[in-house]
C-alpha positions in Angstrom: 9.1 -28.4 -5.7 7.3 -25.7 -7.2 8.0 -23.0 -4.3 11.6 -23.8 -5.3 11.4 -23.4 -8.8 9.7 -20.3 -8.3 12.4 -19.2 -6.0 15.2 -20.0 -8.6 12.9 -18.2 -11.5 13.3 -14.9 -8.8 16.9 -15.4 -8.2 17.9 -15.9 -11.8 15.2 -12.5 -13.2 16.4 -10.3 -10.7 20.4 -11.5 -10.4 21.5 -8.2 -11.1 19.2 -6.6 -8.1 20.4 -9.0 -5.8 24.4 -8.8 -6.6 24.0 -5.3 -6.2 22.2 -5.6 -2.6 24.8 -7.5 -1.4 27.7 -5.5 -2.4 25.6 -2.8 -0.8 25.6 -4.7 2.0 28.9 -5.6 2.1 30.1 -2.1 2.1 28.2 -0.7 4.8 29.4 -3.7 7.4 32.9 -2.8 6.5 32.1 0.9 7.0 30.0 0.1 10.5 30.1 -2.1 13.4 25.9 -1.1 13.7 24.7 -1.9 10.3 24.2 -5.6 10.7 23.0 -5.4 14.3 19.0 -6.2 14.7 18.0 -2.9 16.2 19.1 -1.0 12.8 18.0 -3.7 10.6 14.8 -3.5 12.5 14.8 0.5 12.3 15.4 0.7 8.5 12.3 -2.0 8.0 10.4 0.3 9.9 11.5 3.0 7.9 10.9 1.5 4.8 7.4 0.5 5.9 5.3 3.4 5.1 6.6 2.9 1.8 6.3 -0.7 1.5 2.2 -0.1 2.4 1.7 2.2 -1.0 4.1 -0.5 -3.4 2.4 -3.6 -2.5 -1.1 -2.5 -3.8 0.3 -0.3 -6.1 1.9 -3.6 -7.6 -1.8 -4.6 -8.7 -2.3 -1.5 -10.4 0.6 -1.4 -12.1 0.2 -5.6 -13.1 -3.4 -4.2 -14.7 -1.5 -1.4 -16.7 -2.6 1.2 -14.7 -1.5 3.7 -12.3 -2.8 5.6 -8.9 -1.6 8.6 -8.3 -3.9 9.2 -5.2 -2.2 7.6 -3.3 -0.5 9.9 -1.2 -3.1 12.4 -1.4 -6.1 9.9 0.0 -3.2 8.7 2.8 -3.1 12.0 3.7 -7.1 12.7 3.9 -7.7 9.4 5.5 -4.7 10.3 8.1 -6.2 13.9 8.8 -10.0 12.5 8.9 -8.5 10.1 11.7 -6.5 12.1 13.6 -9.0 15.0 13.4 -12.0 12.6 15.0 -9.8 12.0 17.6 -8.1 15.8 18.9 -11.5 17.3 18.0 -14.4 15.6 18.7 -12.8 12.6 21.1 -13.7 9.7 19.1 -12.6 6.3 20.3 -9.5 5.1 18.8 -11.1 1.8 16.8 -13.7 3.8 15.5 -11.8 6.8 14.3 -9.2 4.5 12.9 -12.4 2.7 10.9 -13.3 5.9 9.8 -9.8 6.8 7.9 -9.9 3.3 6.8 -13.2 3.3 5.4 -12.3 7.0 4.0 -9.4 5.6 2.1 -11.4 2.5 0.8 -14.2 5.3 -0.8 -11.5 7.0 -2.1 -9.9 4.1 -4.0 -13.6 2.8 -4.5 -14.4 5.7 -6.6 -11.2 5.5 -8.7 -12.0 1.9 -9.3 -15.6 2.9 -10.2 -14.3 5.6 -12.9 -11.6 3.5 -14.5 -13.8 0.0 -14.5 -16.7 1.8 -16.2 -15.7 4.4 -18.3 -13.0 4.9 -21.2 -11.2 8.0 -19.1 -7.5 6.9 -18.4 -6.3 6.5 -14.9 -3.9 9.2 -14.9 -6.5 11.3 -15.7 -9.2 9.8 -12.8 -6.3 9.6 -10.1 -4.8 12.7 -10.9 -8.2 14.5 -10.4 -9.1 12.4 -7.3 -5.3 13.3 -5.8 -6.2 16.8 -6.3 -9.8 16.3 -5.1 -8.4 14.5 -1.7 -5.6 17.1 -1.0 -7.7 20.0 -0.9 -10.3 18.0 1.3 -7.7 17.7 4.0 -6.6 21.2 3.3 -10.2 22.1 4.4 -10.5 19.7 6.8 -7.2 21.0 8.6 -7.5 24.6 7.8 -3.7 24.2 6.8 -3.0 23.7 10.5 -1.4 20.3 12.0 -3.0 18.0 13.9 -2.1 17.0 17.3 -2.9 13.9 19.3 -2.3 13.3 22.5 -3.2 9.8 22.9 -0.9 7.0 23.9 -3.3 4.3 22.2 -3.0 6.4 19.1 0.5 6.7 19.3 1.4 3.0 20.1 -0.1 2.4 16.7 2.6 4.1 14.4 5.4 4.1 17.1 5.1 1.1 19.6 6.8 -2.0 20.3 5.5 -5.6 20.2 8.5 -7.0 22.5 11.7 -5.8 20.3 9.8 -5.3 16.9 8.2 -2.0 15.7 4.5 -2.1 15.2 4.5 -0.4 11.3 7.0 -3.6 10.6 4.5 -6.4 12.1 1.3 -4.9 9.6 4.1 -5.1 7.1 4.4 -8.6 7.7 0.4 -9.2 7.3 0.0 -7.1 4.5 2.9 -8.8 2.8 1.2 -12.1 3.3 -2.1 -10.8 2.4 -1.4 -9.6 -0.9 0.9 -12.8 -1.4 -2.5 -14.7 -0.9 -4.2 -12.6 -2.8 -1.9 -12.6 -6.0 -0.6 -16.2 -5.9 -2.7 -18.4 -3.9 -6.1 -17.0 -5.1 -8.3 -16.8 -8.6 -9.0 -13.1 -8.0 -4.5 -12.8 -8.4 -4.8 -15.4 -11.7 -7.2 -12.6 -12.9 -5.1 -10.1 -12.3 -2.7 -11.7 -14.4 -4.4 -12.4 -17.2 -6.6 -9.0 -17.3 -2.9 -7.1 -17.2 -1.5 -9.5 -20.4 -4.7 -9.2 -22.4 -7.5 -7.4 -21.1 -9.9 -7.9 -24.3 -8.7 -11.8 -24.1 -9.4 -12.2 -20.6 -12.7 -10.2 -21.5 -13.6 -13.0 -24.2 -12.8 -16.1 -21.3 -15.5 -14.8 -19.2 -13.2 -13.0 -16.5 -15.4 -9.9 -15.5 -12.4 -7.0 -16.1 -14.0 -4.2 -14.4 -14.7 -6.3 -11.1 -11.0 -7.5 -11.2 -10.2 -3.1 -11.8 -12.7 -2.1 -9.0 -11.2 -4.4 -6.3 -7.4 -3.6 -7.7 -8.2 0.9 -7.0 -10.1 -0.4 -3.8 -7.4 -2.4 -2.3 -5.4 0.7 -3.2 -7.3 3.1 -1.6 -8.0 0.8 1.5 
């Protein structure tokens, strides 16, 4: 009952959204025989997943009143960091993959750390740490692009589980992740209540800048 009434409140606050999707829709079956077909429906979730990887924690931010615009920047470092421990000094995929991934999380980490404990905005932190994380792969790179012949590698971004792309299937578990995280948990109630009313949520005992840290973290990670 209540995953139905929370399905109607999403129908009926984003109507206009929807309507517009299908007509969308609509016209691009009449227009193409392909559009419909599971191969292109397939290919334009893959597309859309790269995307789809920055929204989701971005959502958090943006639920707290805040903004991150790292993002792209720390992607980018953690993608060069990754790549580079594997063309240049033949690092084992897992662990140059942890590497990027633990990259991003001290990039987001730091953010966190600024906004939670001191009064400087987030624009101003995450515009500094984009800047910060761009030139670092600029140095990192020496402006050159980074090649890597691995098939292991590759299989990550561009392989197949049977029929569906890999960048869709971590789509699916970092949609259910942060679905978890932001309606099935007390950490996600937090992050309600510290982006309605920080000081109020302050005064009920909710520890703000812990809920902030984990929110630039997730983001980073």
């Amino acid at each position: 009952m209540r995953l139905l009434l929370s399905i109607l409140q999403f129908l009926r606050e984003n109507l206009g959204i929807l309507i517009g999707f299908l007509l969308l829709c609509i016209l691009l079956t009449w227009r193409t025989d392909v559009f419909l077909t599971s191969k292109n429906l397939l290919n334009v979730l893959r597309q859309l997943s790269t995307n789809l990887y920055l929204a989701l924690p971005m959502t958090m931010i943006i639920i707290l009143g805040g903004i991150d615009l790292s993002v792209g920047s720390t992607i980018a470092f953690s993608g060069v960091v990754t790549g580079g421990l594997i063309a240049f000094n033949n690092v084992p995929v897992p662990l140059a993959l942890a590497a990027g991934l633990i990259t991003g999380l001290a990039v987001g980490a730091f953010n966190g750390l600024v906004v939670s404990k001191t009064s400087i905005p987030p624009f101003i932190v995450t515009l500094s740490t984009m800047n910060i994380a761009r030139g670092a792969a600029y140095v990192y790179t020496g402006g050159q692009p980074i090649r890597v012949m691995s098939d292991e590698f590759n299989f990550i971004g561009a392989g197949y589980v049977g029929k569906i792309p890999t960048p869709v299937i971590y789509l699916v578990v970092i949609l259910f992740i942060t679905y978890l995280i932001m309606n099935r948990s007390r950490l996600g109630r937090h992050i309600y209540a510290v982006g309605g009313n920080r000081q109020a949520a302050n005064f009920s005992g909710i520890k703000t800048g812990k809920v902030l840290f984990f929110a630039y973290a997730f983001s980073g990670l």
